[in-house]
N, C-alpha and C positions, 0 to 999 in steps of 0.2 A: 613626173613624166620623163625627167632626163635619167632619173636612174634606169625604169624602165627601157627607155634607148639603149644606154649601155649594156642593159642583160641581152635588151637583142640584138645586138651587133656582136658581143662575147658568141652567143647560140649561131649566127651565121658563117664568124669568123672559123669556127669548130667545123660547122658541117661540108665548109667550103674545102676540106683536108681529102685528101685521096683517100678513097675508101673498099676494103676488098671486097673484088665482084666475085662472078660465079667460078670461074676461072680457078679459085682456092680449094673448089673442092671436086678438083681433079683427083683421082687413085692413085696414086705411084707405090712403089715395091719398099717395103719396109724397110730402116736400115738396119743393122745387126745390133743385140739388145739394148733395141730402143724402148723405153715407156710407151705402153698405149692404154688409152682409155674407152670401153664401149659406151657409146650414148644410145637408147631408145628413143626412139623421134614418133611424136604422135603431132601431125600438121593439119590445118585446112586450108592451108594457101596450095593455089593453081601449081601444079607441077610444069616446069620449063621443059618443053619438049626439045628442044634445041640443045642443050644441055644435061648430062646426066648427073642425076642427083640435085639437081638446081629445083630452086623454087622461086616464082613469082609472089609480085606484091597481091595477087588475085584471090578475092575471097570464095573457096573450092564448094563444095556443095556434099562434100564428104571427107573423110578423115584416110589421113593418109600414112600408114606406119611403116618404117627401117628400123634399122639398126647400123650404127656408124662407127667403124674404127678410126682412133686418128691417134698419130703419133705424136710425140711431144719429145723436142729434139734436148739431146743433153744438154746445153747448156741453157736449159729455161729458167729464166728470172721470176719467181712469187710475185704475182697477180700482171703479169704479163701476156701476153697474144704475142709470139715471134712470129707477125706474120709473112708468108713470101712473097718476093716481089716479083718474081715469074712463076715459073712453075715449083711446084712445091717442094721441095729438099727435106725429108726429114732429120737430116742430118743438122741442119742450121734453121728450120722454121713447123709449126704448126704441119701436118698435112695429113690427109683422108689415107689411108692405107687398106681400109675395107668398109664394104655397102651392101648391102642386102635389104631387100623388100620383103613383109612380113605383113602377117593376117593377124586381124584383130586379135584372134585368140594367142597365136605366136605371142604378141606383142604382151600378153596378161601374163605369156608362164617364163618369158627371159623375166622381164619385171617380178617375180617372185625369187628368181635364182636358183641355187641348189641347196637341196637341203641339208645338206654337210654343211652348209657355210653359214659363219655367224651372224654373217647378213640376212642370211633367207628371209625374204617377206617384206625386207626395208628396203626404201627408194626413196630416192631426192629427185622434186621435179622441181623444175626451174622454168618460172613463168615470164619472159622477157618484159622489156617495157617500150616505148614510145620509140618512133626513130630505129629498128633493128633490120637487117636484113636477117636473112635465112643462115648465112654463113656466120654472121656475128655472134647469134644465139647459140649456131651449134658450136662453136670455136670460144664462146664465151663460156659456156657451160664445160669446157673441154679444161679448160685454165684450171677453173674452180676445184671439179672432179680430183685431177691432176697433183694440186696443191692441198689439197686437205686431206686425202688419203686415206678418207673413209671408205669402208667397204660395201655400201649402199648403193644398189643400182643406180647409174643416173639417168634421169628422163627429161626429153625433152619436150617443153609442150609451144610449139608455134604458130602463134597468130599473125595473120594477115597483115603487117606493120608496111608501114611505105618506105619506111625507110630512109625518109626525107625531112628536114629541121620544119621545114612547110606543111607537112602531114600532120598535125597535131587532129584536126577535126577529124580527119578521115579514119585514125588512126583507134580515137573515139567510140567511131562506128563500127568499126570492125572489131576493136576489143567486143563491144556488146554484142556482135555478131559470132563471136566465138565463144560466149558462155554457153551453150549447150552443150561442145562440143567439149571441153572444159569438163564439164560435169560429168557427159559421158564417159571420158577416158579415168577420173577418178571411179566413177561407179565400176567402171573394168577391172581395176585395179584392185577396188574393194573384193570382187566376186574371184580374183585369183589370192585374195589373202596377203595380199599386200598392205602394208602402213605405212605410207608418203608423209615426207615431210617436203612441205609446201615453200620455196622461195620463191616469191613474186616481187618484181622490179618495176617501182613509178606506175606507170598507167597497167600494166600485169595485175601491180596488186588490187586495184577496183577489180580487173575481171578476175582476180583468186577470186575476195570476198564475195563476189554477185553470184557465181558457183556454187559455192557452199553457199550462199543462202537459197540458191533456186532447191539445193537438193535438199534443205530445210520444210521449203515451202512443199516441194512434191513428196514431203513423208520418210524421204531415205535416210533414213538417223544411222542406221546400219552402216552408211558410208560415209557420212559424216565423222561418226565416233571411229572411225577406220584412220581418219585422218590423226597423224601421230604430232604433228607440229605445223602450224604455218608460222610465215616468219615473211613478214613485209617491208621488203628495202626499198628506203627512200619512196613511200606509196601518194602515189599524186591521184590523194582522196581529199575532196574535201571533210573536213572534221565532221558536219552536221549531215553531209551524207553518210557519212561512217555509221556515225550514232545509228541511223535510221537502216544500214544494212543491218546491223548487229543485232537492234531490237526486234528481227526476225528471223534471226536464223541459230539454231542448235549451239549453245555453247561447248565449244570441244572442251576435251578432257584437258589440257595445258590451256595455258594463258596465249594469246596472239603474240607476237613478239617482234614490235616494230624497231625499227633499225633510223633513225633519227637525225637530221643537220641543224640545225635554224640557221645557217649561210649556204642552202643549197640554190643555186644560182639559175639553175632548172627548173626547182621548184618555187621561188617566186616568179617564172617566166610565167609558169604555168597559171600562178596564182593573179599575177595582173592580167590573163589572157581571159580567164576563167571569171574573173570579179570576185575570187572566196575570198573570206578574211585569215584561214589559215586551211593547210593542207596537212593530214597528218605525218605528212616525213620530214616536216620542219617544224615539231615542234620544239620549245624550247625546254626542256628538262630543269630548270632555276624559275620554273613557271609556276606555281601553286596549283593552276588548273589542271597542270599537265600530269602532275599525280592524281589527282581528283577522276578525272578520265582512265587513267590506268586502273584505279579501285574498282570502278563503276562499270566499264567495261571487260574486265579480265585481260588486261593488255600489260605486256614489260614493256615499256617503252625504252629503247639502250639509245644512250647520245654516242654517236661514231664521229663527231666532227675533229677529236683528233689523230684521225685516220687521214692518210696521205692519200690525193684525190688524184686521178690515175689521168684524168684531162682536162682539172682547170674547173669543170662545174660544179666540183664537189655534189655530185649525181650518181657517181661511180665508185664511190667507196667500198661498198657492201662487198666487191668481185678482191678487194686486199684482204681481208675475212679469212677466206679460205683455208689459208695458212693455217690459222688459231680456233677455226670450226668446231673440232675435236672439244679442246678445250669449254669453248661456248658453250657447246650443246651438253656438257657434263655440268655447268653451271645451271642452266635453262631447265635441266631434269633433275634436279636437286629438290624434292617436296617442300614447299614451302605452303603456309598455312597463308591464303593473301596473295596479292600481284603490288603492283610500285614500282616509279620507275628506276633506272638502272643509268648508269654510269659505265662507258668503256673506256679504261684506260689506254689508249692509242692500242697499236697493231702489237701483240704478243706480252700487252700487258693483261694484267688480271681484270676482271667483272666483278665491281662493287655496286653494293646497293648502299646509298644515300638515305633508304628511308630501312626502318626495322618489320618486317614482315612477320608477322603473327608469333613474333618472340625469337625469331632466328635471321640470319643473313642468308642472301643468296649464295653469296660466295664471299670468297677474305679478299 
């Protein structure tokens, strides 16, 4: 019980920090060549009428798509948010520099790209987690984009989060309240010829999984098999409910590829709030089971815990990544006969595997 205390007085100490409101995502005029990165935005939270470009914590009754320019001022630090303290400077912070509203079908053929480019048809969608505003997500996703420098559309997909270290239930519900919508913008996606690769964050990644398995359970294998990667950071799943999405839905063509702590300080908040005896983003990789479950499942389980934690709960690792993404994802796509899990060598180190996979390694 006293430790328990201490995770949550850590969890309020954090939340109680000034946090960017809608204000950040004011327009201003570009600076002179600045980086900018486009985001596709597909939401179902309430649009802020007061506000343009804002989004409320409201859960909307329809899906809502843009397109967001933001720049990313020269001097940005790898896995950083320089965000502003008044109005946006692209020069020294984060800021919106172009906005645009778009129709569902808009929103399927930027998501495909052009077909000159060797990206055509690939897209990263980025499924937030627990506690995010609207600004957070898109300016989170902005970093990432930014710092990995892949040429892969990025997408954003936002659900209804509160926002608040208090919101854990609520936050719950509205995850479950946005898997439809979830499915449906992948099914879009599928029918423009698109092949997303899935990152889903903490409570995000239960509403990836329950997605893909709704579009298991309604027959759509065609959109399933569309899916070219999911990859679950820090996923505040319970283990036995894991099992029991899994055992229903389509195995993709890749292995899942969870992103791993056993000292994430979030995810045992979660775990003593919840009652589980383990969640899958804290498992221990030194665990025997924890291979056992990777065979059994199709899952790479990668330990990140010596990855530098961006705010203290070792929650936030996944977003220092981005940098070595590239790298990753050339290890992740390496044919291997067999899944087991994996070992990261800290931020810009290499991907070993610990166990021998059907007579070859993942990577050196």
């Amino acid at each position: 019980m006293r430790h328990f205390h201490i995770i949550l007085l850590i969890a309020v100490i954090l939340s109680s920090c000034a946090r960017p409101g809608p204000d950040t995502l004011a327009v201003v005029i570009a600076a002179p060549r600045a980086h900018t990165v486009e985001i596709l935005v597909a939401t179902n939270r309430v649009p802020d009428t007061g506000k343009a470009g804002a989004y409320t914590t409201g859960r909307g009754d329809r899906l809502h798509y843009s397109e967001v320019t933001i720049s990313i001022p020269p001097g940005h630090r790898p896995s950083k948010i320089e965000w502003p303290t008044a109005r946006p400077d692209p020069k020294v912070s984060f800021a919106v520099v172009g906005r645009r509203e778009l129709t569902a079908q808009e929103f399927g053929i930027l998501a495909r790209g052009q077909p000159k480019s060797h990206a055509y048809g690939r897209a990263g969608i980025f499924v937030h987690g627990y506690n995010y505003s609207h600004q957070e997500a898109l300016f989170r996703l902005a970093q990432m984009a930014a710092d990995s420098k892949v040429p892969d559309r990025a997408v954003l997909f936002d659900w209804p989060s509160q926002a608040e270290v208090t919101g854990y239930v609520a936050d719950k519900d509205s995850a479950a309240f946005a898997r439809d919508d979830l499915a449906t913008v992948l099914a879009e996606l599928s029918q423009n010829g698109v092949r997303p690769t899935i990152l889903a964050h903490s409570m995000g990644a239960w509403l990836a999984v329950e997605a893909v398995r709704q579009l298991s359970l309604m027959g759509k294998r065609d959109v399933v098999r569309s899916i070219d990667q999911l990859v679950l950071a820090a996923p505040d799943i319970d283990i036995d409910l894991l099992r029991k999405q899994l055992s229903v839905t389509d195995r993709l063509a890749k292995p899942i590829v969870v992103l791993a702590s056993k000292d994430d300080i979030a995810l045992a908040l979660s775990k003593r709030l919840a009652g589980s005896a383990a969640t899958a983003g804290s498992l221990d990789i030194d665990d025997p089971r924890t291979r056992e479950l990777a065979l059994k499942e199709n899952l790479d389980i990668v330990d990140i815990s010596t990855v530098p934690s961006l705010n203290g709960t070792n929650h936030d690792r996944f977003a220092s990544l981005a940098a070595v993404y590239p790298q990753l994802r050339q290890g992740f796509n390496n044919p291997v006969a067999g899944t087991g899990a994996l070992v990261l060598n800290g931020v810009g180190g290499a991907v070993s595997a610990p166990f021998r996979l059907g007579g070859s390694l993942l990577a050196q």
